[in-house]
LOZA-33778 format. One record per residue (C-alpha): residue in three letters; x, y, z. Coordinates in steps of 0.05 Angstrom, whole numbers, plus 5000, padded with zeros to 4 digits. Example, Ala and Ser with C-alpha at 12.3 -4.5 7.8 and 13.67 -1.06 7.14 Angstrom:
BEGIN
ALA524649105156/SER527349795143/
This chain:
BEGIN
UNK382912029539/UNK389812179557/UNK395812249516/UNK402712419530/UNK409212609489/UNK416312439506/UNK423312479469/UNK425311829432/UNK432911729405/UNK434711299356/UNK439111039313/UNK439910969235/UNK443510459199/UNK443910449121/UNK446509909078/UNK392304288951/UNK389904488886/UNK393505128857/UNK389105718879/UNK389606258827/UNK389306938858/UNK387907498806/UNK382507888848/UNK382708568826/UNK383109088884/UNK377609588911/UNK377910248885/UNK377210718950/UNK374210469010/UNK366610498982/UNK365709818996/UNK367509889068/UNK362109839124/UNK364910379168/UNK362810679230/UNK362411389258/UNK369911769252/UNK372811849321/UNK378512299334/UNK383712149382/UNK389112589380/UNK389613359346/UNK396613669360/UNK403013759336/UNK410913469344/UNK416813889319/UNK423413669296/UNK424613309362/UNK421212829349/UNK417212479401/UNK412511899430/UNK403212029422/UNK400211549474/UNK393911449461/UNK390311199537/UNK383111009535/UNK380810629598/UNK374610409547/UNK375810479470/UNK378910049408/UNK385410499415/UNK387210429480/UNK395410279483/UNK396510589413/UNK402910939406/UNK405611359347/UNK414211509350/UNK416912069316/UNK424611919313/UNK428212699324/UNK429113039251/UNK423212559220/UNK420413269204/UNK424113969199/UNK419314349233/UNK413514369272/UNK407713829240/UNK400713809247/UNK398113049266/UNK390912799262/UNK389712129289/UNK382011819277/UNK378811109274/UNK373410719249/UNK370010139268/UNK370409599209/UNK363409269204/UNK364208939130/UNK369408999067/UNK370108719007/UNK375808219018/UNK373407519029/UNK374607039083/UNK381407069090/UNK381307839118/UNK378707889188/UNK380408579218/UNK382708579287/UNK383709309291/UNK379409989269/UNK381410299212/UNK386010839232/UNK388511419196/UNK393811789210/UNK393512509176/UNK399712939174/UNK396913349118/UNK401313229063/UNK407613219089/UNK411712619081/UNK417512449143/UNK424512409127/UNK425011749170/UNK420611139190/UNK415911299240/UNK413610749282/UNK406610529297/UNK403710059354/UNK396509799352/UNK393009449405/UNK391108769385/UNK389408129401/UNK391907399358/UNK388606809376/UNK392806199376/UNK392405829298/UNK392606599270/UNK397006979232/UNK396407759242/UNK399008299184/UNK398109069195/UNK395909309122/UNK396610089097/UNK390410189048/UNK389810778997/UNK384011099013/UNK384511378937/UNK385010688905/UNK382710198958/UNK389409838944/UNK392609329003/UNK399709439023/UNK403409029074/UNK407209459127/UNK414609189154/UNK413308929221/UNK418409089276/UNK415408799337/UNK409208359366/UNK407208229433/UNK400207839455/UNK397708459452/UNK399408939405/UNK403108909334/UNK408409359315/UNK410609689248/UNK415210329215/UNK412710689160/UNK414011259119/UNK407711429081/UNK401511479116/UNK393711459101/UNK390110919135/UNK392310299172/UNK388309639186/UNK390709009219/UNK387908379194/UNK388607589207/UNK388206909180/UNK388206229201/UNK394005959193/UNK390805399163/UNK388405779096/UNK396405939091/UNK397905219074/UNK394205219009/UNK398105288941/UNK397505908896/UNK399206318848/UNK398907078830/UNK399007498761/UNK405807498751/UNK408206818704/UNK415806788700/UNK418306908623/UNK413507328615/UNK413107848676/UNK419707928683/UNK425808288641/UNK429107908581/UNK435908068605/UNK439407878665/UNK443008278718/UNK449608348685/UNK451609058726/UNK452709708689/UNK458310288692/UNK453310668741/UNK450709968785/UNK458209578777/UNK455209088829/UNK448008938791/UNK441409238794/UNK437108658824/UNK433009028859/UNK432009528798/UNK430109008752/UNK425408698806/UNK422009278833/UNK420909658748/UNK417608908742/UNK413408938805/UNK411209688782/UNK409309428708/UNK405708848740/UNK401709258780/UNK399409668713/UNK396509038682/UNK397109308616/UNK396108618594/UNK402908628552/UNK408708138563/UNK415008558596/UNK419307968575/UNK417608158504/UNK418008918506/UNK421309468495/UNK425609048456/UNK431409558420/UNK425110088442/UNK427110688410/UNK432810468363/UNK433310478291/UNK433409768282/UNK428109438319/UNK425808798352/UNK432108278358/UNK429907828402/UNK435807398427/UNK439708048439/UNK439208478497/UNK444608938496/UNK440409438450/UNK434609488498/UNK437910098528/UNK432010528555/UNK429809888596/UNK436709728612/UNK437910408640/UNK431510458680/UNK433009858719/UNK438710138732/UNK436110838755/UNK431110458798/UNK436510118829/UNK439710688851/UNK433110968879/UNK433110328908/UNK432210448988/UNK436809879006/UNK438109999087/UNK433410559096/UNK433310799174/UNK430410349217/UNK427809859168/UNK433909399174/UNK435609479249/UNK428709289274/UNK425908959221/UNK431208419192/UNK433108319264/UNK425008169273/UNK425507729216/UNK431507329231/UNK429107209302/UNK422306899271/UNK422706759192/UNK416106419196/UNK413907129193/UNK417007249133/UNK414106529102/UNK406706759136/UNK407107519110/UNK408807269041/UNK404006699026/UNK398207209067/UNK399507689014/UNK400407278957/UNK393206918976/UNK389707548996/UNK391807988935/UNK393707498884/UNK400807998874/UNK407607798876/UNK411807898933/UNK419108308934/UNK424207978976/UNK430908219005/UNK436907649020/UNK443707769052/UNK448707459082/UNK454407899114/UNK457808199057/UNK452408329003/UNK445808198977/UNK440208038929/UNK432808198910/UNK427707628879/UNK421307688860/UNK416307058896/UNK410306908847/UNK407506248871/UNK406805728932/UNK406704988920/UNK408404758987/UNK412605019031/UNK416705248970/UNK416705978947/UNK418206038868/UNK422806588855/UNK423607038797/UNK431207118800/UNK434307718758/UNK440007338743/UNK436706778712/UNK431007068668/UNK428806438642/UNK428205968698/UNK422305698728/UNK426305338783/UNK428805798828/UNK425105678892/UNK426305898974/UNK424305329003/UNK421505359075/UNK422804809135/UNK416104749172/UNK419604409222/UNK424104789238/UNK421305409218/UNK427905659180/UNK428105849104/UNK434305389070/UNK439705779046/UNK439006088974/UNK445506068930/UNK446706528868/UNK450907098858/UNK449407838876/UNK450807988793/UNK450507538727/UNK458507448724/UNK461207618804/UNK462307048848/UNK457806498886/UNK454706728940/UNK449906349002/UNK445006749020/UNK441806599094/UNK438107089108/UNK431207269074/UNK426707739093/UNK419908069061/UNK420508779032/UNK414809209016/UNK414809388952/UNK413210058968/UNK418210229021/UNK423210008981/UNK422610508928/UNK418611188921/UNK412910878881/UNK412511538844/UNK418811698823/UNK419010978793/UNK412911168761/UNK416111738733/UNK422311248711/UNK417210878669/UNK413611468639/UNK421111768613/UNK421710988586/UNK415711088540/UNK418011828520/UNK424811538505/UNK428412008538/UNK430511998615/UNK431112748643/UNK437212518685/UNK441412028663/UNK448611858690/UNK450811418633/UNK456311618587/UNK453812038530/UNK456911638465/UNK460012008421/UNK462311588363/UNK468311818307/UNK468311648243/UNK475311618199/UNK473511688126/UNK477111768059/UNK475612288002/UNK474411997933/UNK482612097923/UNK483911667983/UNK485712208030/UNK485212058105/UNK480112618121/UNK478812898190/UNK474412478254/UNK466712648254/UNK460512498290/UNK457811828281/UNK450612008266/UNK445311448272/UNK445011428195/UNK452011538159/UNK453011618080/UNK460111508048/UNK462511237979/UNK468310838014/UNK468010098028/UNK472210158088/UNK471510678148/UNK474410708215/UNK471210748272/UNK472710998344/UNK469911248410/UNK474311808448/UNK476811578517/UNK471511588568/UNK472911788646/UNK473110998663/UNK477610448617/UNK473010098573/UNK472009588514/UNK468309728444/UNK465209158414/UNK462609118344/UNK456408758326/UNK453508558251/UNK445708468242/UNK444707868194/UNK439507788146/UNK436107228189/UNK435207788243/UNK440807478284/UNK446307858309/UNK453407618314/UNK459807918345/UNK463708248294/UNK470808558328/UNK472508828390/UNK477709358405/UNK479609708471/UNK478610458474/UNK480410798444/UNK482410488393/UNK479510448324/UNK476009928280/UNK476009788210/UNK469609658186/UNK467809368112/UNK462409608076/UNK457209358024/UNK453709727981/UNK446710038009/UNK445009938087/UNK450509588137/UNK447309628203/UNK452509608262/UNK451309528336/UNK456909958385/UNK456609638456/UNK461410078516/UNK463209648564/UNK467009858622/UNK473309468651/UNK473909318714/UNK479708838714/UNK480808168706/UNK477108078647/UNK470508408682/UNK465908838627/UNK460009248655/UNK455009488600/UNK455510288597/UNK452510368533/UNK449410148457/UNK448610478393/UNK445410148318/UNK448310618256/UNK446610538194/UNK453210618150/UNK450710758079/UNK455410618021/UNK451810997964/UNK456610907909/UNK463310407897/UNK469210907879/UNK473510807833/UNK480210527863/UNK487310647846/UNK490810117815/UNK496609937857/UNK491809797915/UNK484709397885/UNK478709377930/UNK473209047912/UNK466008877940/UNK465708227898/UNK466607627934/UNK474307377934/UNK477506637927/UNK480306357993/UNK487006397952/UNK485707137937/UNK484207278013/UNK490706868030/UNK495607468056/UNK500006928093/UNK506006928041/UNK506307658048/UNK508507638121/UNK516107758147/UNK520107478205/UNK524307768247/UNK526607328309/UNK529107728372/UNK535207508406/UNK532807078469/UNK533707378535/UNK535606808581/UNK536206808651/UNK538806248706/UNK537806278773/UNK540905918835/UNK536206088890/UNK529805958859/UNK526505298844/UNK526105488769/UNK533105608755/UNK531205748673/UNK528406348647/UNK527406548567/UNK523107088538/UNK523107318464/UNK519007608410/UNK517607498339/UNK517108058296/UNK511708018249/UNK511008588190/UNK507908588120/UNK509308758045/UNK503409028017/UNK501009768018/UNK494409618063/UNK491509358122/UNK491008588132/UNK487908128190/UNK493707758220/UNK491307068259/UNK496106698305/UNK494806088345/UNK498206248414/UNK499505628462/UNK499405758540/UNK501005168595/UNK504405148658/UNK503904528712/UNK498904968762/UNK493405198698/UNK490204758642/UNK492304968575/UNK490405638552/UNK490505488475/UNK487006058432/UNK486606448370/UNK487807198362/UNK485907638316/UNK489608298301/UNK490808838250/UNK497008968222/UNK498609648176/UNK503809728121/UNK510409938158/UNK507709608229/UNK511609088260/UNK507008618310/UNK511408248369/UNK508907548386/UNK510607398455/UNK515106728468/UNK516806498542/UNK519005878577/UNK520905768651/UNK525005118650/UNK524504598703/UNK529204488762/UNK524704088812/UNK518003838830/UNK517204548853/UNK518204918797/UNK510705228762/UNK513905058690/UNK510605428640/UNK510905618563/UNK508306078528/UNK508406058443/UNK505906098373/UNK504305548338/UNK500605768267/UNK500206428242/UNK496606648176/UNK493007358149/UNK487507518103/UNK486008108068/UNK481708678104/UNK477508698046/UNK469308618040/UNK471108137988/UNK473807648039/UNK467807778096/UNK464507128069/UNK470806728119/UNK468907118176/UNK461207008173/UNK461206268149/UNK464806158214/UNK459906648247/UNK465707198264/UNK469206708312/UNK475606788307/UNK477006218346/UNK474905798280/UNK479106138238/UNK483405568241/UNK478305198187/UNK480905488130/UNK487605168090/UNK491305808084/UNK499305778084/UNK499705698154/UNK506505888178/UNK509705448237/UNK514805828264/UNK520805568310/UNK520405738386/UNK526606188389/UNK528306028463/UNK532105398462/
């Protein structure tokens, strides 16, 4: 035997009927017929890196070759390299080793890079080859990323090692239909991959790979229905995901774990892959059929990308689990067998960025995509409720209360469960380092939960109280622009109003329920119109220009909810018509925005810009029954007969 080491450079870049498999795996190689252990190589390679030949003029190994890319290890590593013949396992027809079973021992120490294995080998024509790494602790099957084949040998990178077998199939058994353990709406998150302040562009592969991990438990519960508001004080709400914040935050964390362009992997093996994707299509189904386990796959194009989960073969269509559509059982990546290509697969790389076409797709293991520990560790901090590092904002919620003579006291903590006398507090969240959005949600007796009011930080919010429990949901959203919101953060307090004070008598508040007339603020609003600014212009195709406000104020000594139906067209845009909703205080004047651009020629983007209604109720509990009977839309508001005011456009 002969073996010889050399220096290798490299470089690293970042960025039928239905057959259902459910096999459970061998636990440690027991069930192996083995032969005697034969050692081939016994040495070392430092930090170099390097190339082990193994030549045998007579022997199973004969043109195996082991690279070390330079600075895989930091010093000087031991290596073992043994075999053993395979004369019987436990996996049924569809496994027929073509190599020993080879173990490559570097005594605990894990590479900082891929290293790259070749094994000699011979496919027969009609055959399909995979080169599996198998736990010799649990017996489990793992698919390796293939970088190159030739007639006779098989090539693959890897980063954790124990013992490596190739095995075949006929290509034949890969035409069958099947499916694995995992069942769409139930295997996979609730929510979909909306981004976060710490994963702006999504966490796809997060959510996919925390799924694939919980799969592999077989725990036996549903993920789609767990850890639902796990850990809160309010419990299960079902049709709301925003409160599932340890789940939300570990796919998140797993995203970033997430070894998206590790060294080598992408150079060799996507460029592999897109050379021949009926590899990908063959590796998939293989492990699907042998293993009965879903399948993690990567898809790009050239400026971004996306992770699905396959979970079932009818066909030569792959059904995807697709983190941005958590309920559908549609989504498939469907394979030409003529032409041996994969059609392009169109989403977008986040629940709420743009289109994209994805035509490339290419099979990731599972566990080279992530450290399968450390995501283990992710899940364990899930069930402790707790994550020992966690880059999300730490909220910090304020609380504006009154004393029992009406005085304004000073901000304090927002605990989880909050007791005042008042029936109004106000509410606010400091600035965090990044612009963001506060929303405000009410939990319904029916279990429901509805949008309540919305404020950017940081201002406050007036909330109403009843008396006893008001549960209220705080949701951080960061802004990115142009109307872009990225979940950073939820909270459920409990806001207990213990007793109704007693009120002075200039300014009644009440709990009791109020007449639409009594709610009816509109006749206590003043006008003010602003002079127009107008402007006309001789070089440009819109030679008329008028802004203005109208100055809205109020008579009464507390806060009211001021509604105004604002009107937006221009010849490019369709209309833009919409309620809003704002608070106005005694003393505060509120300017509603008027603008026209007047028309000169065809060329001219016209556009105006006015209110048409505007109306106020009273910020009172006693007038919450509008709000909820139009289930806190404001956009509804519109419903009630108040004394709407029509006010004149003030540019003429």
């Amino acid at each position: 035997m002969l073996f010889s080491i050399m220096i290798l450079l490299i470089t690293i870049s970042c960025n039928l009927p239905i057959s259902k498999q459910e096999r459970s795996q061998t636990k440690g190689t027991d069930k192996f017929v083995l032969g005697d252990q034969i050692e081939v190589f016994n040495g070392t390679i430092d930090a170099k890196g390097g190339t082990i030949d193994i030549n045998q003029t007579d022997g199973d190994m004969n043109g195996f070759q082991l690279d070390v890319p330079e600075k895989a290890f930091l010093n000087s590593t031991p290596i073992r390299i043994s075999y053993q013949s395979v004369n019987g396992h436990p996996w049924g027809e569809n496994f027929i080793p073509i190599s020993p079973l080879i173990e490559v021992d570097l005594i605990d120490i894990q590479p900082l890079d891929y290293l790259t294995l070749t094994i000699p080998v011979d496919v027969p024509e009609g055959f399909f080859a995979i080169p599996f790494h198998v736990d010799l602790e649990t017996g489990e099957l793992e698919a390796v990323i293939v970088t190159g084949e030739d007639d006779h040998s098989i090539s693959f990178i890897t980063n954790h090692f124990s013992a490596f077998i190739v095995s075949m199939v006929s290509e034949i058994a890969l035409t069958q239909d099947f499916e694995t353990s995992f069942m769409q709406g139930r295997d996979n998150f609730r929510f979909s991959n909306a981004g976060s302040s710490v994963t702006k562009t999504g966490e796809c592969a997060g959510q996919s790979l925390a799924a694939l991990y919980f799969n592999d438990q077989k725990t036996g519960e549903p993920l789609y229905e767990s850890f639902d508001g796990y850990n809160g004080i309010l419990g299960a709400t079902p049709d709301f995901w925003q409160d599932d914040v340890l789940v939300y935050k570990l796919t998140a964390l797993a995203q970033l774990e997430y070894k998206h362009g590790g060294p080598q992997t992408i150079n060799y093996w996507i460029q592999l892959q897109n050379n021949q994707p009926f590899r990908t299509y063959f590796t998939i189904s293989y492990l699907m059929l042998l293993t009965g386990k879903p399948q993690l796959v990567a898809i790009t194009n050239e400026s971004s990308g996306h992770a699905l989960i396959v979970y079932k073969k009818v066909g030569s269509d792959l059904y995807v689990s697709d983190p941005n559509l958590p309920l559908s059982t549609n989504q498939i990546l469907h394979f030409d067998l003529q032409n041996h290509t994969f059609d392009p697969y169109i989403t977008s790389s986040r629940v709420g960025g743009g289109v994209n076409t994805y035509q490339n797709i290419f099979f990731l293991p599972k566990k080279d995509a992530i450290s399968w520990p450390i995501l283990g560790n992710l899940w364990n901090e899930v069930l402790n409720g707790q994550f020992s590092t966690d880059p999300f904002p730490v909220l910090n919620f304020k609380v504006i209360d009154k004393n029992d003579y009406g005085e304004e006291q000073p901000a304090v903590d927002l605990n989880q469960t909050y007791q005042t006398r008042n029936v109004l507090v106000d509410i606010f969240h400091p600035n965090l380092s990044f612009p963001a959005r506060l929303s405000v949600f009410t939990h319904e007796s029916d279990g429901s939960v509805r949008l309540f009011k919305q404020a950017a930080l940081p201002d406050s919010v007036r909330l109403p109280l009843y008396e006893g429990d008001n549960f209220y949901g705080f949701l951080i959203e960061e802004d990115l622009g142009g109307g872009d919101y990225v979940w950073a953060g939820f909270e459920w307090v409990n806001i207990i109003r213990t007793e109704y004070p007693e009120q002075p008598e200039d300014n009644p508040v009440t709990s009791e329920k109020l007449t639409l007339q009594e709610c009816d603020m509109t006749p206590y609003l003043s006008y003010l119109y602003e002079e127009p600014t107008i402007m006309r212009l001789t070089n440009s195709d819109c030679s008329y220009i008028c802004s203005s406000n109208l100055l809205v104020s109020q008579e009464l000594t507390q806060d009211i909810s001021l509604f105004y139906y604002y009107s937006e067209t221009d010849r490019v845009n369709p209309p833009n018509d919409r309620w809003v909703n704002r608070t106005i205080s005694p003393g505060e004047e509120t300017p509603l925005f008027y603008y026209n651009v007047g028309i000169n020629n065809a060329n001219c983007a016209w556009s105006t810009k006015n209110v048409l209604q505007i109306g106020a109720i009273r910020d009172d509990p006693g007038c919450l029954w509008m709000m909820k009977e139009i289930g806190y839309d404001p956009q509804r508001i519109g419903e009630y007969a108040l004394q709407w005011f029509a006010p004149d456009n003030p540019c003429p």
